[in-house]
Structures are given as C-alpha cells and as structure tokens.
C-alpha positions in Angstrom: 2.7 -24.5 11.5 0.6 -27.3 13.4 -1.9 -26.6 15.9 -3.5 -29.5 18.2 -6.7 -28.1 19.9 -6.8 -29.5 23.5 -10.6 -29.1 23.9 -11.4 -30.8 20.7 -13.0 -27.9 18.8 -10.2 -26.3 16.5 -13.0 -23.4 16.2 -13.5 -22.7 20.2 -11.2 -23.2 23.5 -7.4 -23.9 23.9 -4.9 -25.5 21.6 -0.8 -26.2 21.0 0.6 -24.9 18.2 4.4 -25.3 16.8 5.7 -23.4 14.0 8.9 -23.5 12.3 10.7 -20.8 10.1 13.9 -20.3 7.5 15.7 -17.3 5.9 19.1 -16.9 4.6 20.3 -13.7 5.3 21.8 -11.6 1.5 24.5 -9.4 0.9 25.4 -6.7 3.6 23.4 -8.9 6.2 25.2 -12.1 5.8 28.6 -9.9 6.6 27.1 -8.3 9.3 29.7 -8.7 12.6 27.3 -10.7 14.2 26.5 -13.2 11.8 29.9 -13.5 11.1 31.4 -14.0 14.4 28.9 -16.3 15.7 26.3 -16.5 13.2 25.5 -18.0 9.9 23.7 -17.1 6.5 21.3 -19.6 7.6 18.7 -18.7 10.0 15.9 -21.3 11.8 14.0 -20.0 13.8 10.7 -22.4 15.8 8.3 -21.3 18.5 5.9 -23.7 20.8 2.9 -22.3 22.9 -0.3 -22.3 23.8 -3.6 -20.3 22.4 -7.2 -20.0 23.0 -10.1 -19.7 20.4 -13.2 -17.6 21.2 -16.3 -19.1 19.7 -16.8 -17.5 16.5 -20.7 -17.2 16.3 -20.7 -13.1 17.6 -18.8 -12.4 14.2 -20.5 -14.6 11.8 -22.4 -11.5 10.6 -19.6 -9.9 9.9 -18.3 -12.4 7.7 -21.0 -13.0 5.8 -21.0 -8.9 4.7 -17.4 -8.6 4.1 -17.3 -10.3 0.6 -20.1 -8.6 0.0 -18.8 -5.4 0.5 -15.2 -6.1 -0.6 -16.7 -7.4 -3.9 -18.6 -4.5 -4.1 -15.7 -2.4 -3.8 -13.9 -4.0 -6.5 -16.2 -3.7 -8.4 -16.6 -0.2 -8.3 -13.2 0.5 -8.8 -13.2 -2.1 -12.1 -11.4 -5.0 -10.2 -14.0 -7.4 -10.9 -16.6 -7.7 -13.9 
C-alpha cells in the first residue's frame, strides 16, 4: 500500500492511497464454476482512492494509557514479567 498526502501532513488532512493484493485460490475454490469458466487460481486484486486524516491531538491521551493498561493486563494474566 502507498499513500501520498495531498496537504503535506501524512498525520492531518487528505491523501491518495493505492494498494495492491494476491491470493491463489486452493482446492474446492480453484474448481469452483466460476473460476473455471472465466477465472483463474490466481487472483489480483488493486484499489485507488482518496482519504482524509483527522488531526490526532484529541486522542493522544488515549494512546499514551493504552500500553499502560494493556501491559497491565498482561501482566496480570502472566503474559509479561
């Protein structure tokens, strides 16, 4: 995936982004009718568009307590020392 920000802050206002995708499709799928007919095994997919960033400053807070508390949590359950 690339993104181009069109405002020239990644972090806040409006960008591009392109992303592009593979699969090959296994056993029952890949003899499905409709790959078979006018299909392959291989599948690319790709999308284009547009997307907008809010400013992230409102949920700063919240970032800074969610390690905390996931680390926490892990800790109580014996996940980390």
């Amino acid at each position: 995936m690339a993104v181009h920000s069109i405002s020239g802050n990644l972090l806040d206002g409006l960008g591009v982004f392109a992303a592009r995708g593979y699969q090959r499709l296994l056993a029952v799928d890949r003899h499905s009718p409709i790959a078979a007919d006018v299909g392959s095994a291989d599948q690319w997919s790709g999308a284009i568009g547009m997307e907008y960033t809010f400013d992230e400053a409102p949920l700063a807070g919240i970032s800074r307590v969610l390690p905390d508390a996931l680390r926490d949590a892990l800790s109580r359950a014996g996940g980390m020392p």
